[in-house]
KEBAGU-113890 format. One line per 8 residues: number of its first residue (from 1); their letters; for each residue x, y, z of N, C-alpha, C. Coordinates in pm, 1 decimal. Last residue first. Layout:
NUM	a	X,Y,Z,X,Y,Z,X,Y,Z; ...
//
This chain:
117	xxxxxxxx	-573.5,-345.2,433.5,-534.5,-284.7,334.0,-612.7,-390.6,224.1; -665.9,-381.1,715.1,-673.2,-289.6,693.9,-626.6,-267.3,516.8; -870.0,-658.0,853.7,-741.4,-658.3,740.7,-740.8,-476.1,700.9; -970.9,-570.7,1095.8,-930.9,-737.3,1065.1,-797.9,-716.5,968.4; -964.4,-299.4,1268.1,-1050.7,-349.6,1164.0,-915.0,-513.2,1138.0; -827.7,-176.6,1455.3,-902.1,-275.8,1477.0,-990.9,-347.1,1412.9; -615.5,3.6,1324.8,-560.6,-170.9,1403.1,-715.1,-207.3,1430.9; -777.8,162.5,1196.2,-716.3,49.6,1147.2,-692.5,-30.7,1254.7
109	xxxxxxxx	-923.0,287.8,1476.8,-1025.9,213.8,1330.5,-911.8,110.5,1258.8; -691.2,450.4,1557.6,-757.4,338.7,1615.0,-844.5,228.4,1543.1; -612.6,590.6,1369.8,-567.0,495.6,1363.6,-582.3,363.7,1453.9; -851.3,774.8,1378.0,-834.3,657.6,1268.0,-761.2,589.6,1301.7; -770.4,907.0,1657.4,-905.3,773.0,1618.1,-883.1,687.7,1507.3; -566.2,938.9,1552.6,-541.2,886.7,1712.7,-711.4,811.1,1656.5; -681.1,1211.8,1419.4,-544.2,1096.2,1353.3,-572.2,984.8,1449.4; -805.9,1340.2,1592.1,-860.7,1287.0,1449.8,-737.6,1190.1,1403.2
101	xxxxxxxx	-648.9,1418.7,1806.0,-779.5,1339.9,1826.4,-831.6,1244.5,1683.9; -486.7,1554.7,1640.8,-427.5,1458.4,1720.4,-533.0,1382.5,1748.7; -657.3,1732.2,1602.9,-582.5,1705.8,1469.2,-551.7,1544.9,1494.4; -667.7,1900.2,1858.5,-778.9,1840.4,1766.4,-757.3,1748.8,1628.8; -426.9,1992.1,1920.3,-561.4,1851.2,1977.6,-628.3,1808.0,1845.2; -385.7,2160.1,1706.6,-273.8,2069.6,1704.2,-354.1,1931.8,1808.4; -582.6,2353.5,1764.5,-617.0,2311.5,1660.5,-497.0,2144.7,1642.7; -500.1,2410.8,2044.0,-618.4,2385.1,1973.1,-616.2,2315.6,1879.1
93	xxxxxxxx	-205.4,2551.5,2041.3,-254.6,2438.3,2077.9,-365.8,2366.8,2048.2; -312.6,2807.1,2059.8,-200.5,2769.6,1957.8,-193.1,2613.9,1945.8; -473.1,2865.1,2239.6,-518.9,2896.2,2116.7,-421.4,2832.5,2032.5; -370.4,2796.4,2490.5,-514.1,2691.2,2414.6,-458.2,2736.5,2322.3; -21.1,2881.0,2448.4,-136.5,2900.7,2499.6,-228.0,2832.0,2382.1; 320.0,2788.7,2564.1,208.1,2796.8,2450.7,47.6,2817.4,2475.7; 411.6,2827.3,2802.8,495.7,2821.7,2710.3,394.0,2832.8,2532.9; 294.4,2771.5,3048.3,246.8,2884.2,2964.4,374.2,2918.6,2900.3
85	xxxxxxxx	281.9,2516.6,3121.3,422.1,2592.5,3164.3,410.8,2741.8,3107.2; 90.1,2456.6,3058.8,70.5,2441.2,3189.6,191.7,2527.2,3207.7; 149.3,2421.2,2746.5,46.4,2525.3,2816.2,38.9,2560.5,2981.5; 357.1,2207.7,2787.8,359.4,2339.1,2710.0,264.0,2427.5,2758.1; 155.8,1993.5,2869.7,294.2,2037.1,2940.5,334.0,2193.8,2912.3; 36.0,1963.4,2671.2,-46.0,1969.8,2736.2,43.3,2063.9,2868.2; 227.2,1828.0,2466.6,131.7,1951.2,2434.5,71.3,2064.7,2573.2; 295.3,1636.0,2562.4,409.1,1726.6,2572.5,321.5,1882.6,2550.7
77	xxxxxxxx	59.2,1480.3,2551.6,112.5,1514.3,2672.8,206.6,1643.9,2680.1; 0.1,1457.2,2297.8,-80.4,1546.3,2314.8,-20.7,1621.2,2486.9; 271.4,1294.5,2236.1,219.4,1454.7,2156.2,168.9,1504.2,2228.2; 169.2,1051.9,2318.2,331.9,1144.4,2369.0,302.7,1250.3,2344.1; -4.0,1009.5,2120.2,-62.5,1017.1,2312.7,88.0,1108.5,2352.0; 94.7,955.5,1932.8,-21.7,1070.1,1943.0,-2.9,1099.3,2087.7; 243.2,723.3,2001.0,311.0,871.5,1964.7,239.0,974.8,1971.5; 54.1,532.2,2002.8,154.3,596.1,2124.6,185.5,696.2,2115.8
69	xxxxxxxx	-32.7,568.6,1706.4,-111.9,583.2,1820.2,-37.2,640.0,1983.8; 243.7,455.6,1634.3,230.4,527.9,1588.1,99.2,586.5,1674.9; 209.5,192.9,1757.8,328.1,253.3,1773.6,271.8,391.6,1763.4; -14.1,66.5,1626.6,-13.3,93.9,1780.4,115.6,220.2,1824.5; 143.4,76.1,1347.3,-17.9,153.6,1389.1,-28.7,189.4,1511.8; 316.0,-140.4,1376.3,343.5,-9.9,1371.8,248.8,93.1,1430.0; 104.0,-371.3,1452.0,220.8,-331.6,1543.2,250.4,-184.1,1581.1; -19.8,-374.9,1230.8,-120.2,-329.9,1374.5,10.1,-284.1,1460.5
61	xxxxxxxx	148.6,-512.2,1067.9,83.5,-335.2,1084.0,57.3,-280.3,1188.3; 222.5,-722.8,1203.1,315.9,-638.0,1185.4,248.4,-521.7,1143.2; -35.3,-928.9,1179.5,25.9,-849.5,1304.9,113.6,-719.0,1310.9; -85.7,-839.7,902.3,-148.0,-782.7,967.9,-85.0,-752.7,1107.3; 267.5,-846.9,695.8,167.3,-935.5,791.9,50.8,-822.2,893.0; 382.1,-655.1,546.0,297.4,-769.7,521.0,234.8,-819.2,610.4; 450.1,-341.8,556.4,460.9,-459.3,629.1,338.4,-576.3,559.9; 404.3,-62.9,475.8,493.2,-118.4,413.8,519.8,-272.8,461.0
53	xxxxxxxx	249.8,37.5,668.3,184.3,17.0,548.4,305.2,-60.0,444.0; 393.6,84.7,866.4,361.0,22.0,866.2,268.8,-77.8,768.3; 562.9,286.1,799.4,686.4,137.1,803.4,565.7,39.7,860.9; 388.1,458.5,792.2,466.9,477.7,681.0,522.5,273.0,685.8; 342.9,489.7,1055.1,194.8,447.7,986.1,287.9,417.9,832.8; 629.9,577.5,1152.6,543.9,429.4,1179.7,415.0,394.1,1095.2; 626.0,836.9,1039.9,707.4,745.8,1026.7,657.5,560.3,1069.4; 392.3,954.6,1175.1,413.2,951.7,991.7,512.0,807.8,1003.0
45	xxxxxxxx	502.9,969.8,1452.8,317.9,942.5,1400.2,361.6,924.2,1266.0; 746.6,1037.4,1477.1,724.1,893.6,1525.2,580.1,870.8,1470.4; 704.4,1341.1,1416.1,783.2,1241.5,1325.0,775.2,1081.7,1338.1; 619.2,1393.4,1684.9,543.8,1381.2,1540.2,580.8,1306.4,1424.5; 836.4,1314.8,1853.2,679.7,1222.4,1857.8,592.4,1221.4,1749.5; 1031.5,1496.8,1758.9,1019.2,1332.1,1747.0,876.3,1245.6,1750.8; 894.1,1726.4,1837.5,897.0,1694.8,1693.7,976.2,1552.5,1701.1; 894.5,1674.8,2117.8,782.6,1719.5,2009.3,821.4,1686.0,1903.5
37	xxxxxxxx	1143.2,1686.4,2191.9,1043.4,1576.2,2233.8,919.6,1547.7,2120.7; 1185.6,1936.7,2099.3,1268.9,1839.3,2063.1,1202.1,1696.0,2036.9; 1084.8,2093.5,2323.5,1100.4,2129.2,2125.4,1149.1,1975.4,2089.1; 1190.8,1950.3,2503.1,1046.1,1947.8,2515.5,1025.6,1981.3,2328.1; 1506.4,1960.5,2502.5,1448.8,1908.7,2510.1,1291.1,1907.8,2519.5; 1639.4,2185.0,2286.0,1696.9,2051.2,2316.2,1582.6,1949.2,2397.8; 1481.8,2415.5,2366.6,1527.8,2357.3,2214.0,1573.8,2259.9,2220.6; 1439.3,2571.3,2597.3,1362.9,2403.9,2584.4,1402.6,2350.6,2385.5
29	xxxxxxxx	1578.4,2774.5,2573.8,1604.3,2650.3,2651.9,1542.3,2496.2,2637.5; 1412.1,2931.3,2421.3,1519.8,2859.9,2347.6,1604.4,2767.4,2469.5; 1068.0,2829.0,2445.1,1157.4,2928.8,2498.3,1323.2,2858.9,2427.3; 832.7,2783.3,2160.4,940.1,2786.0,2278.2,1021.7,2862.3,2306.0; 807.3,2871.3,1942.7,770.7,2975.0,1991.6,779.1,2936.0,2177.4; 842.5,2635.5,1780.4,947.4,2757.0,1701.6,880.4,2893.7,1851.4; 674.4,2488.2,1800.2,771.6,2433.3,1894.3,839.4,2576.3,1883.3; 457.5,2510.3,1562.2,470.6,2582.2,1689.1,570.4,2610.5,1751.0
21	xxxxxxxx	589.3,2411.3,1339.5,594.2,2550.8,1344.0,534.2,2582.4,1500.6; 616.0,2134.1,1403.2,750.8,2210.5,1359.7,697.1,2331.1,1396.3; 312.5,2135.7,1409.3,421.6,2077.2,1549.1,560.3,2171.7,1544.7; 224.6,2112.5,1146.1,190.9,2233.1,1219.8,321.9,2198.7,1391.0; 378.7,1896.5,1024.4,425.2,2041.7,968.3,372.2,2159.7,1088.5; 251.0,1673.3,1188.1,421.1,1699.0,1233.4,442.5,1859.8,1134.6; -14.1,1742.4,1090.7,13.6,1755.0,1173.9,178.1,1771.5,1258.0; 36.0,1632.9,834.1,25.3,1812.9,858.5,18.3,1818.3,973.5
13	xxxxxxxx	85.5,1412.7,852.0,193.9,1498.5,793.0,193.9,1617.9,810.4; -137.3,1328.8,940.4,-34.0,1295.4,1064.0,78.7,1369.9,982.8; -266.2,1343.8,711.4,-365.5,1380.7,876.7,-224.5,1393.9,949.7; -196.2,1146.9,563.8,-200.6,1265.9,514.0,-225.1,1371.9,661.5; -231.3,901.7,719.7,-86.7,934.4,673.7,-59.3,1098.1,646.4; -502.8,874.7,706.3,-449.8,943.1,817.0,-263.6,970.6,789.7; -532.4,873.6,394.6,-578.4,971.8,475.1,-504.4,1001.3,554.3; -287.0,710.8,189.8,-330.1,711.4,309.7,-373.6,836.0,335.4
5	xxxxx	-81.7,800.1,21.8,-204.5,797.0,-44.5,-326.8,787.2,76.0; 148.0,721.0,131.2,121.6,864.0,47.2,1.5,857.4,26.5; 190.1,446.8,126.9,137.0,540.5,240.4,45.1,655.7,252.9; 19.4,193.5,-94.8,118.3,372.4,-88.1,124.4,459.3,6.1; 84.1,-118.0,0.0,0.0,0.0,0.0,89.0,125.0,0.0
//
């Protein structure tokens, strides 16, 4: 299957593009780590739904898929961290939940559908 061609693949690309451009409004201490944290976890959402659509065996999707689900959840935490530290406020944040909610479900729908491709 063409990843590229994948919805939530598409869902989880703009989501690591909007991630890159927040993190940019950290404090420059946290460039090494919370900036950092972030854009791995996003990169961990594309990159796994990617190495997972590329797998033959159902177990081995579902694998990645779960992976890639984790990573949402890392996201929304570091997200969540960011505001509490009023490093980023709702408003900037908002739309990066909500994105996360919508990716994080589909990819709930694949691993639990039987044969996803």
């Amino acid at each position: 299957m063409n990843f590229q061609k994948m919805i939530v693949w598409n869902k989880a690309k703009e989501l690591t593009v909007m991630t890159y451009k927040v993190v940019r409004f950290l404090p420059r201490e946290e460039l090494y780590s919370l900036s950092d944290q972030m854009r791995r976890a996003a990169i961990s959402i594309i990159s796994n739904i990617a190495e997972g659509s590329g797998r033959i065996s159902d177990k081995d999707r579902r694998h990645f898929l779960s992976m890639a689900r984790g990573s949402t959840n890392e996201l929304h935490s570091q997200l969540i961290v960011s505001v509490e530290l009023e490093y980023l406020t709702q408003e900037q944040v908002k739309p990066l939940v909500n994105l996360i909610d919508e990716v994080r479900c589909m990819l709930t729908a694949l691993i639990n559908r039987e044969n996803y491709t």
